[in-house]
LUMTI-688839 format. One line per field, with one value per residue: residue number from 1; residue in one letter; x, y, z of N, C-alpha, C in turn. Coordinates in pm, whole numbers, plus 50000, padded with zeros to 5 digits. Each point is the difference from the previous one (the first is absolute). Last residue first. Layout:
BEGIN
num = c(NUM, ...)
residuo = c(A, ...)
n_px = c(X, ...)
n_py = c(Y, ...)
n_pz = c(Z, ...)
ca_px = c(X, ...)
ca_py = c(Y, ...)
ca_pz = c(Z, ...)
c_px = c(X, ...)
c_py = c(Y, ...)
c_pz = c(Z, ...)
END
This chain:
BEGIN
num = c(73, 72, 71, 70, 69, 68, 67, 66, 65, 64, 63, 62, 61, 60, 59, 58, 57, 56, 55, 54, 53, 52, 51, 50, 49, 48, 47, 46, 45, 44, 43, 42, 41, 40, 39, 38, 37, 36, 35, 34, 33, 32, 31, 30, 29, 28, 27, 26, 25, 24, 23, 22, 21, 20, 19, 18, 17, 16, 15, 14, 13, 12, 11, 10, 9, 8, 7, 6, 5, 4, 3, 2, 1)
residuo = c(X, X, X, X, X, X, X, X, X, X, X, X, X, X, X, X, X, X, X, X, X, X, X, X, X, X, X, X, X, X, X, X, X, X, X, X, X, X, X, X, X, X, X, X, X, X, X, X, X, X, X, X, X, X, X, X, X, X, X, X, X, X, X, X, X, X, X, X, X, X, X, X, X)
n_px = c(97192, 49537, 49775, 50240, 50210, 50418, 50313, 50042, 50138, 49897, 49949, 49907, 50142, 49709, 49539, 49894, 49654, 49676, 49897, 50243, 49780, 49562, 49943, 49949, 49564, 49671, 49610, 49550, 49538, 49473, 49481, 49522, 49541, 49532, 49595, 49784, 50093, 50464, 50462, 50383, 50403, 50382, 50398, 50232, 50361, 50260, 50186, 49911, 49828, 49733, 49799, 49616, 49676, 49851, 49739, 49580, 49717, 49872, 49831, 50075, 49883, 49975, 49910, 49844, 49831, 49612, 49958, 49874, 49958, 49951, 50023, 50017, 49824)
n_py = c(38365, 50185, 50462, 50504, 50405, 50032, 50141, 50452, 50323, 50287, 50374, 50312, 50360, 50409, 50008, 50141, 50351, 50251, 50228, 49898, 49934, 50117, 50200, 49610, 49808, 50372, 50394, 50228, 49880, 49947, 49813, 49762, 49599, 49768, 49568, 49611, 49557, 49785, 50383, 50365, 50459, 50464, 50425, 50457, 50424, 50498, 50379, 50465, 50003, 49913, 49880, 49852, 50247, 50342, 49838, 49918, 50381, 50150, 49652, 49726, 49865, 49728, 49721, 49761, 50199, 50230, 50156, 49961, 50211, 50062, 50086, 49962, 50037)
n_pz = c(10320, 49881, 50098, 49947, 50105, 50158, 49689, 49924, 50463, 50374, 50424, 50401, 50280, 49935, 49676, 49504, 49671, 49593, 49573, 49553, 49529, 49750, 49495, 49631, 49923, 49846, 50088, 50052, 49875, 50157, 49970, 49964, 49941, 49960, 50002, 49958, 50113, 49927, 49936, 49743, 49967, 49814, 50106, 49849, 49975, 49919, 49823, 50137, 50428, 50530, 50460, 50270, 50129, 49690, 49642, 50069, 50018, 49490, 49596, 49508, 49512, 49517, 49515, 49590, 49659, 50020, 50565, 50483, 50488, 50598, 50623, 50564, 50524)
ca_px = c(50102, 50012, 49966, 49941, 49844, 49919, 50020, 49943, 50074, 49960, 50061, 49908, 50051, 50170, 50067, 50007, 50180, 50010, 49958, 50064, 50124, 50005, 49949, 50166, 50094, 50044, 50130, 50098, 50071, 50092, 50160, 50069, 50111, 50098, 50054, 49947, 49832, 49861, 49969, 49811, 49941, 49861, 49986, 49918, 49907, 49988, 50080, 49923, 50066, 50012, 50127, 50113, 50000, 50080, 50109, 50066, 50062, 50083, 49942, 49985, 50095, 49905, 50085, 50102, 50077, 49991, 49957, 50079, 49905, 50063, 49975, 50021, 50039)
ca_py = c(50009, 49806, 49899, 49900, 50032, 49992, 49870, 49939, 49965, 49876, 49968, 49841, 49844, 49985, 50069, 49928, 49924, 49868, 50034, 50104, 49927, 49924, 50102, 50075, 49907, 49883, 49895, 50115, 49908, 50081, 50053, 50068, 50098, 50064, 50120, 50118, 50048, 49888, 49905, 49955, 49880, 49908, 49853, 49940, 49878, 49914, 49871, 49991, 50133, 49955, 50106, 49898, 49894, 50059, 50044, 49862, 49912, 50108, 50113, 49966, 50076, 50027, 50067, 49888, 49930, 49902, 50067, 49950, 49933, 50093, 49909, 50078, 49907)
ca_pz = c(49965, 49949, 50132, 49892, 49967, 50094, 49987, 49942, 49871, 49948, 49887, 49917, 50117, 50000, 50122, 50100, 50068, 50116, 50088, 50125, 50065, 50126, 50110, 49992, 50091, 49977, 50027, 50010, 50003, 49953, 50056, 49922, 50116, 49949, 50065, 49866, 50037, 49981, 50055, 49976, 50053, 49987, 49951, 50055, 49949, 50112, 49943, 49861, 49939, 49866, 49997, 49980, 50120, 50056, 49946, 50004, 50143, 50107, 50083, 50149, 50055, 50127, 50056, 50105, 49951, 49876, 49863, 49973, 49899, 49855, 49845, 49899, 49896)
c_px = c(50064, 50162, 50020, 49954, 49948, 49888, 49914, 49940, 49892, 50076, 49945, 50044, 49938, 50058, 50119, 50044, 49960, 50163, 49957, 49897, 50086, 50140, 50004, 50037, 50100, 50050, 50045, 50132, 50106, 50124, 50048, 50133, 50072, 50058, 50145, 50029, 49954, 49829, 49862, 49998, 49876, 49991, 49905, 50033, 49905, 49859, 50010, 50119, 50012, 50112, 50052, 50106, 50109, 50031, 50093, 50110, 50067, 50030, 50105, 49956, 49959, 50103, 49895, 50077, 50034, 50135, 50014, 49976, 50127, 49930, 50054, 49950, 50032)
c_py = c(49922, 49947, 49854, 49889, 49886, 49981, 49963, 49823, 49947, 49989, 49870, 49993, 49935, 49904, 49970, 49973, 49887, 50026, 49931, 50063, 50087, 49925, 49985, 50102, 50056, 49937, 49908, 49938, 50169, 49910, 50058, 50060, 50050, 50103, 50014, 50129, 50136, 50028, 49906, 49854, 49939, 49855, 49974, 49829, 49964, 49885, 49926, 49865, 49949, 50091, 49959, 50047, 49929, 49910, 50079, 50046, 49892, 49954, 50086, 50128, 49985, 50080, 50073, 50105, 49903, 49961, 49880, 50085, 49923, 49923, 50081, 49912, 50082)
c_pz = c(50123, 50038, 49920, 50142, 49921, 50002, 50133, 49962, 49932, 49883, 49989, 49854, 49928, 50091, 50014, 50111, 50086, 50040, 50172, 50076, 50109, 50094, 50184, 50096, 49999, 50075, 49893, 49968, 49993, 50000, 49960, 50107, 49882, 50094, 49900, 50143, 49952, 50026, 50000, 50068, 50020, 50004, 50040, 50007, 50079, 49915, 50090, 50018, 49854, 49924, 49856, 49890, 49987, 50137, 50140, 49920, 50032, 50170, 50098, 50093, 50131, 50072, 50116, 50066, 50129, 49935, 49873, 49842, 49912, 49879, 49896, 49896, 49875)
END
């Protein structure tokens, strides 16, 4: 189990193994999560949606016009 201290300005340095787990690099974001039972998940937020685009093809023979895609039309 790694840990770390929280210094008096609110600041904490991530532990060398978990830094190197999830392949941290300087201006890699965290995102802190305080779920109902006071557990705290913390993430690495590598990706934007933008980052992500193009990444899915589509299979081939399954074009879908748009006007297809409306189910009121």
């Amino acid at each position: 189990m790694a840990e770390s201290t929280i210094t008096s300005k609110g600041q904490t340095t991530v532990p060398a193994d978990i830094r190197a787990f999830i392949d941290a690099k300087p201006g890699t974001r965290l995102v802190w999560s305080v779920m109902p039972d006071g557990t705290i998940i913390v993430r690495a937020k590598t990706k934007s949606i933008l980052q992500m685009a193009g990444m899915l093809k589509a299979p081939k023979g399954k074009r879908v016009r748009v006007e297809a895609m409306n189910p009121w039309r």
